[in-house]
N, C-alpha and C positions, 0 to 999 in steps of 0.2 A: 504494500500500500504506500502511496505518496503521500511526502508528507513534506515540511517545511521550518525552517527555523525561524521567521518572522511572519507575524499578523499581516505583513505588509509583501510578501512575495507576492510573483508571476502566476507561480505555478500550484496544482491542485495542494489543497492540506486535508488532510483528517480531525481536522479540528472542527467538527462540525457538532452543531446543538440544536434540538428542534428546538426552543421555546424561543430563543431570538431570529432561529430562520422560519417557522410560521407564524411569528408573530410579525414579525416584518412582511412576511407575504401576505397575510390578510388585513392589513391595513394598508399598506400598497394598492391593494383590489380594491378597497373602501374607496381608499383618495381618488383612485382613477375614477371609479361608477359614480364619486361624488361630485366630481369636477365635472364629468359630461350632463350629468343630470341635474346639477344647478344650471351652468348655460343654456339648458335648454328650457328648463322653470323661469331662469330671468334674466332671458337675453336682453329686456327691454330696461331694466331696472337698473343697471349698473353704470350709468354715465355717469351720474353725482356722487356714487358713492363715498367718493375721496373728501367731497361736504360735508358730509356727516359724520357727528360722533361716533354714533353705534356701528360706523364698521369698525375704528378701532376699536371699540372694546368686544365687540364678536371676534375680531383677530388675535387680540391680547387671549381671552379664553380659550380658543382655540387650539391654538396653537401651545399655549399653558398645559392644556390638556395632549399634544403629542407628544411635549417634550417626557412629560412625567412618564407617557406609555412606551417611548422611547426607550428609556433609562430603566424602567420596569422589563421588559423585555430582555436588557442587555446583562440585568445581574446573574446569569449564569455564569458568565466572563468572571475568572477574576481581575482583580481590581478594573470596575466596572468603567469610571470616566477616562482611564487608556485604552480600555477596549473599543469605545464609542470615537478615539482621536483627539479626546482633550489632552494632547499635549502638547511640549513645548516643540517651536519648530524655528526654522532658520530663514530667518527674513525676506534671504532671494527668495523664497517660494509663495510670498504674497506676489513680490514682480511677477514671479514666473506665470502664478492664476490669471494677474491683470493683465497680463499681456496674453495669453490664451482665449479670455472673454472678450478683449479688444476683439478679438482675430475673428471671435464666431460673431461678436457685433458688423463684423464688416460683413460677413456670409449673408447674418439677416438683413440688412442692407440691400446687398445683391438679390437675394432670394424674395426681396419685399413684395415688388412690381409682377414679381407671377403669383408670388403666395397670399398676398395682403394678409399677411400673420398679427400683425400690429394692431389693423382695423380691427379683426376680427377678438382682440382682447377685449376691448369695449369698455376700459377704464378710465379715459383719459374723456373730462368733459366737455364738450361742444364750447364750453365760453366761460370763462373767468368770473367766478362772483369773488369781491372783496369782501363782503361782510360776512363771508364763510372762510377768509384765507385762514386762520388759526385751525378748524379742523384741517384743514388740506395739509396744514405744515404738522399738525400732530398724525396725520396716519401718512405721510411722507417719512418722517422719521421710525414710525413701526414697522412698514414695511419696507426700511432697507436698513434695518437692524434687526428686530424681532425674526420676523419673517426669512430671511438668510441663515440666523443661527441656528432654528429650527429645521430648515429644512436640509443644510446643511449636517446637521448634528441627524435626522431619522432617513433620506437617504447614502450621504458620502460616509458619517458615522457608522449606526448600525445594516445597514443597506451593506455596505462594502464589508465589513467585517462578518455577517451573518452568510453573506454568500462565498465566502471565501476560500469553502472546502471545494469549489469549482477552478477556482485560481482567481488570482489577483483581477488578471484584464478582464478574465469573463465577470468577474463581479462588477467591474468599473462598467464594462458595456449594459447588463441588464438594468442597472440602478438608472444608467444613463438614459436606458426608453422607456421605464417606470415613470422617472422626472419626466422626461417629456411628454408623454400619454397623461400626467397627472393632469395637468394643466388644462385639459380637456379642450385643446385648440388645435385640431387637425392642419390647417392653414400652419402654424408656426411649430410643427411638430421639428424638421430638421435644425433650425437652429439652438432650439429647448434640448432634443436629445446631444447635440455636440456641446451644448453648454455644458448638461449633468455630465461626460463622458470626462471630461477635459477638467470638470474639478474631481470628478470620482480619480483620473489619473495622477490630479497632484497630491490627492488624499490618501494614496499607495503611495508614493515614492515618496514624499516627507511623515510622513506618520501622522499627521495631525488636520484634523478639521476646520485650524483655524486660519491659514492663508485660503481655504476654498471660502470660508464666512466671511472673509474681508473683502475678495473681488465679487462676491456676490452682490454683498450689500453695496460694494461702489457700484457694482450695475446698476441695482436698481433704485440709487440715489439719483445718479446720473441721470436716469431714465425718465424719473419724476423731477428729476431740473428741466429738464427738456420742456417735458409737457408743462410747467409751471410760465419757461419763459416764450413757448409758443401762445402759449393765452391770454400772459399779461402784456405782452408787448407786439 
């Protein structure tokens, strides 16, 4: 039997455990079937949402509640927060994430004009209200903090570690079409799935979760400047 001397190899391990690898798998299914089947309850609803309080704090709970199933799931591992990639990592490997998600930024870019992936998000609202900018800046900041270190931490975390008796890449590739199927936007599925691929890769070769939580959240900081200074200006 194969097997491996690091959490973080290539190649197949025997280190396998059901309760973080079907635990991860059925809530993986959840997210996907929850992400298509919200979009399609409320395609219509979701342009202001960045207006309003209550989606921060339906986000804040939410995700409150992955991270805890996250972490519940993972205490077979021992010592639980290295198994999940909370640990200390080496600086180039934030560059290395942001320059990776640069690089699929340019894809979706390229990819936009056939896939309208972007449109089809339907987050970003038709016109600027100022007397709602304080929500917009409060669920801007959640979701490119909150929002990255959870998903970061349940699929590059446990997602990469849980599949890992298959090997390293195959773990980093599945989590990668898991993230992008979550999202429940067919239109933007290639550049979602090279996003997850490409931090699942840096989350193997540094050991840690935390330069993929840092380009993430620059993503989607950046993403939400955009939309802020397409609106206001």
């Amino acid at each position: 039997m194969q097997t491996t001397s690091s959490p973080t190899s290539a190649t197949p391990s025997s280190d396998y455990k059901a309760v973080p690898f079907f635990g991860w798998s059925i809530l993986a299914i959840l997210f996907i079937a929850g992400s298509f089947i919200g979009r399609e309850v409320s395609a219509e609803d979701t342009k202001d949402v960045f207006y309003d309080y209550g989606f921060a704090v339906t986000t804040i709970v939410y995700y409150a509640a992955l991270v805890g199933l996250t972490f519940a799931f993972a205490i077979p591992y021992p010592r639980t927060p290295r198994a999940l990639g909370l640990n200390r990592f080496r600086w180039r490997w934030v560059g290395i994430a942001v320059g990776l998600i640069l690089g699929v930024l340019i894809v979706s870019v390229l990819l936009e004009p056939l896939l309208h992936g972007g449109r089809e998000q339907g987050l970003s609202p038709d016109e600027w209200q100022p007397e709602h900018a304080r929500a917009f800046l409060l669920n801007g900041i959640i979701v490119s903090t909150v929002v990255p270190f959870t998903e970061e931490l349940f699929f590059r975390g446990l997602g990469v570690r849980a599949l890992q008796f298959l090997g390293g890449m195959s773990a980093v590739v599945i989590t990668g079409l898991v993230f992008g199927f979550s999202h429940g936007i067919l239109a933007a599925l290639p550049p979602l799935v090279l996003f997850g691929i490409a931090l699942g890769w840096v989350r193997l070769r540094s050991d840690s979760v935390w330069p993929g939580m840092f380009a993430h959240g620059f993503y989607n900081g950046v993403g939400i400047l955009i939309v802020y200074l397409q609106l206001a200006y």
